[in-house]
C-alpha positions, 0 to 999 in steps of 0.5 A: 769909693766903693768898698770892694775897690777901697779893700783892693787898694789898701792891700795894694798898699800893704803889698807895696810897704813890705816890698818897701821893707825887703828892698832897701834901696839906699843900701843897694845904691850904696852896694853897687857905688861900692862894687863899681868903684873896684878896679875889675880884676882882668887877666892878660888873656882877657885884655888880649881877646878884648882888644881882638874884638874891637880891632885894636892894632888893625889899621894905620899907625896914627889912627888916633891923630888922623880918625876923620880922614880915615872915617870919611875919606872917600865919603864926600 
């Protein structure tokens, strides 16, 4: 290996190690297990404007049992 390639390659190296060093990423996993198994913290006005965006409450009553017919009716 030339030397000009093997000296790039070994500071590669270095530079990847104290990446290494600075970024645990077992105890990031471990942080962002943690924050993500906390209930979000929402307010009635959020949920209110969460279910305007998706439309909740804005079509028939039993959506929920009859979604197919509703999807495709007229489609086939």
């Amino acid at each position: 290996m030339p030397v000009g390639l093997e000296q790039r390659l070994n500071e590669l190296e270095a530079r990847v190690n104290n990446l290494e060093r600075k970024f645990n990423t077992e105890m990031e996993v471990d942080f962002l297990r943690k924050e993500l198994s906390q209930p979000v913290d929402r307010s009635a006005e959020d949920i209110e404007q969460a279910l305007k965006i998706i439309g909740m409450g804005a079509g028939p009553r039993d959506m929920a049992k009859n979604f197919r017919r509703y999807i495709y009716e007229g489609k086939q």
